[in-house]
C-alpha atoms as a printed R data frame, in Angstrom:
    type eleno elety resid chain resno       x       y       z
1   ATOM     1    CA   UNK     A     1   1.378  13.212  -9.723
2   ATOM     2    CA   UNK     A     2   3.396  16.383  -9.399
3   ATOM     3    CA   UNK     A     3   5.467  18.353 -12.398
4   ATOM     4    CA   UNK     A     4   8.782  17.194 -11.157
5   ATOM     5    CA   UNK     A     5   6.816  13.228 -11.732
6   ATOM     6    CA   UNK     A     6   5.773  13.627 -14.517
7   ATOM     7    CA   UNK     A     7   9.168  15.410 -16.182
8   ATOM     8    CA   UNK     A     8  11.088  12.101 -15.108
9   ATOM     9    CA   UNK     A     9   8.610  10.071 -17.304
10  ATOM    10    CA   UNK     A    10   8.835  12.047 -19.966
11  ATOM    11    CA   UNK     A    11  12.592  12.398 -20.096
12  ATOM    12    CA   UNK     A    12  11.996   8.286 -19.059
13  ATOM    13    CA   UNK     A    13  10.120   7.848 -22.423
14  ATOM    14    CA   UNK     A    14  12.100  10.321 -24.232
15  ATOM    15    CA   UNK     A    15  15.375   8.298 -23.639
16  ATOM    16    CA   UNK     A    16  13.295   4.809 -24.385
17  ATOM    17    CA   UNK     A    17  12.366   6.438 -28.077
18  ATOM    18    CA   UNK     A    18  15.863   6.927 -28.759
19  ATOM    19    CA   UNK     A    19  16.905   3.740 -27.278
20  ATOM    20    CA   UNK     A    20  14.675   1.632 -29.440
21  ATOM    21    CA   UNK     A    21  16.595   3.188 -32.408
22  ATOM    22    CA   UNK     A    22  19.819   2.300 -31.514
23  ATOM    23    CA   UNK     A    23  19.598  -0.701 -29.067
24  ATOM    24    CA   UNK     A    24  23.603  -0.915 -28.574
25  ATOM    25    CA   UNK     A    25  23.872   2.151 -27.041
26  ATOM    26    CA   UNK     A    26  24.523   1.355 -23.477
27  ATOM    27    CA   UNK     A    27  24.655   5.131 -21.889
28  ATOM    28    CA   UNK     A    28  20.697   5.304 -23.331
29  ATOM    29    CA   UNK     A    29  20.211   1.645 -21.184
30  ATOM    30    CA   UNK     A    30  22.474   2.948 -18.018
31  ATOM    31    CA   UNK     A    31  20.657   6.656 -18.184
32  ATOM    32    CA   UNK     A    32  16.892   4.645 -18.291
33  ATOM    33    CA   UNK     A    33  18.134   2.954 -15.441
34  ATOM    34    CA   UNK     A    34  19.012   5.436 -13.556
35  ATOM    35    CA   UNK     A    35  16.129   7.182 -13.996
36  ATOM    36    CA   UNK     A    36  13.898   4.288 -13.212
37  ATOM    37    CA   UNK     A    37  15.231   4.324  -9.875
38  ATOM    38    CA   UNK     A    38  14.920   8.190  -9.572
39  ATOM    39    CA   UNK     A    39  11.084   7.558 -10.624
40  ATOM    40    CA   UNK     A    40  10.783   4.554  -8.087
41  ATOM    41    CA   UNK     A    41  11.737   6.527  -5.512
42  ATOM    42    CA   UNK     A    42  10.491  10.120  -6.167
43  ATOM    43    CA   UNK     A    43   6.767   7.957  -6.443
44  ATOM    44    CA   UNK     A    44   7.560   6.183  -2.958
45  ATOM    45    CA   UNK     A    45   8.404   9.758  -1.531
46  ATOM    46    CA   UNK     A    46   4.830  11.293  -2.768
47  ATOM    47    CA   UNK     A    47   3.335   8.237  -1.462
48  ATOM    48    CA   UNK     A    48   4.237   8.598   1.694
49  ATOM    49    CA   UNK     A    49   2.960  12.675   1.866
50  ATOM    50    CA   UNK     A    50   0.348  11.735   0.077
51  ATOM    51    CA   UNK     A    51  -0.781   9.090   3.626
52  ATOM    52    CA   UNK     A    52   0.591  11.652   6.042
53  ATOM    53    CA   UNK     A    53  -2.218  14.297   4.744
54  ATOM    54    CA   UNK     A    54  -4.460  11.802   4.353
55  ATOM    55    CA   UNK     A    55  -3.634  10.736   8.152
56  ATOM    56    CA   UNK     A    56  -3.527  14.196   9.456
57  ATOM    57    CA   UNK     A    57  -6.908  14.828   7.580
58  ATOM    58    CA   UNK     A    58  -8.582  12.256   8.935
59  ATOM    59    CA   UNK     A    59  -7.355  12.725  12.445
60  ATOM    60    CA   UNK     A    60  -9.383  15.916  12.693
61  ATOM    61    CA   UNK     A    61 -12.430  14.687  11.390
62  ATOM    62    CA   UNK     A    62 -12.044  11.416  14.114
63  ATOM    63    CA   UNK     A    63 -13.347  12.737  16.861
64  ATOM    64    CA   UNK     A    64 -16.661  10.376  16.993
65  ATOM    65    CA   UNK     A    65 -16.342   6.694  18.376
66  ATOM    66    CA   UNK     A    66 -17.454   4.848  15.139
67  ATOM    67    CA   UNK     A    67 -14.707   6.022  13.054
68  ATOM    68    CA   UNK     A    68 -12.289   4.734  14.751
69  ATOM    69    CA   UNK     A    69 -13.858   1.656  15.219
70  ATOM    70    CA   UNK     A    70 -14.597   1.399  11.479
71  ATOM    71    CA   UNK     A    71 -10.413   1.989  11.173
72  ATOM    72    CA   UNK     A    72  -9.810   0.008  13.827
73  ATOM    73    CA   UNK     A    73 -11.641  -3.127  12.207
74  ATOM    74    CA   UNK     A    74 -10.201  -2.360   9.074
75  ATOM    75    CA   UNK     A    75  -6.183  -2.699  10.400
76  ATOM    76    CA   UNK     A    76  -7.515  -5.436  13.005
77  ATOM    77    CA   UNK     A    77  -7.551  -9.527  12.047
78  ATOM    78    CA   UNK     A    78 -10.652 -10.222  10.471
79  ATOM    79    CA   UNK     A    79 -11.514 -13.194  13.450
80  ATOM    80    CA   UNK     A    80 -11.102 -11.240  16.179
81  ATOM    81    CA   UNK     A    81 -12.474  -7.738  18.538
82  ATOM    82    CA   UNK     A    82 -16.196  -8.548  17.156
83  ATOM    83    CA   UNK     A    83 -18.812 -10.142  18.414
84  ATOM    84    CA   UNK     A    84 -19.344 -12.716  15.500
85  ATOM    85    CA   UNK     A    85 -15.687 -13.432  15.688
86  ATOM    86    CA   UNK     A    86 -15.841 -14.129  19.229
87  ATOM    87    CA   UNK     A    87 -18.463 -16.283  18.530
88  ATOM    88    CA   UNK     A    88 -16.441 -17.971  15.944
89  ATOM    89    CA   UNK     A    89 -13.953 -18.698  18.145
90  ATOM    90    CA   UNK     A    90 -16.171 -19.854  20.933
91  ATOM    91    CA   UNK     A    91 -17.631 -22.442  18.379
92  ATOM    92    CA   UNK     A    92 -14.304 -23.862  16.940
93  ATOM    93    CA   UNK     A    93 -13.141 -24.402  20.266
94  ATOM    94    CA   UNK     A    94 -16.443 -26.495  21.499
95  ATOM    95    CA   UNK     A    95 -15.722 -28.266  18.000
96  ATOM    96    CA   UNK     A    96 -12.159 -28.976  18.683
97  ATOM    97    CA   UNK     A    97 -13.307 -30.321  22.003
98  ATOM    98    CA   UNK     A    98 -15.871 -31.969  20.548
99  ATOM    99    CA   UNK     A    99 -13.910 -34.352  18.577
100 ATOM   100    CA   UNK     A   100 -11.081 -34.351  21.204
101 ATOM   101    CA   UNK     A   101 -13.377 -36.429  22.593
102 ATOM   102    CA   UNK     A   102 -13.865 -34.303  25.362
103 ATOM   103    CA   UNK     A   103 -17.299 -34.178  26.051
């Protein structure tokens, strides 16, 4: 969380104080609004830089074949590019067979 973050929330909470004192004010409930969507998206933004150096990090430290492969399994489908998967598959395809009444 960075200082311009964590000045929206306060300012956020600040408003939602004053709000709870006098509910009918609508500026108070348009101004927490607005500044719920300033959060949402100031949060999404850091996010984001937050992966990128993470990504850019990592992509200097990749330079041996079993990381990638750990990242690849990790973003793969869990059935599949292994050898137990292929094996899976193998299997539920005698099976299928099987009661096909193919054999």
């Amino acid at each position: 969380m960075d200082s311009h973050l964590a000045s929206l929330l306060q300012k956020r909470h600040d408003l939602k104080e004053a709000w709870r004192k006098i509910k009918l004010n609508r500026y108070l409930r348009t101004k927490i609004a607005d500044l719920g969507c300033e959060i949402e998206s100031h949060a999404k933004t850091l996010c984001a830089q937050q992966w990128n150096n993470t990504c850019d990090e990592a992509d200097g430290k990749m330079r041996r074949g079993s990381k990638w492969g750990l990242l690849r399994h990790l973003m793969a489908d869990s059935d599949k590019h292994t050898r137990g998967g292929t094996q899976l598959q193998i299997e539920r395809l005698v099976h299928k067979h099987a009661q096909d009444g193919g054999g």
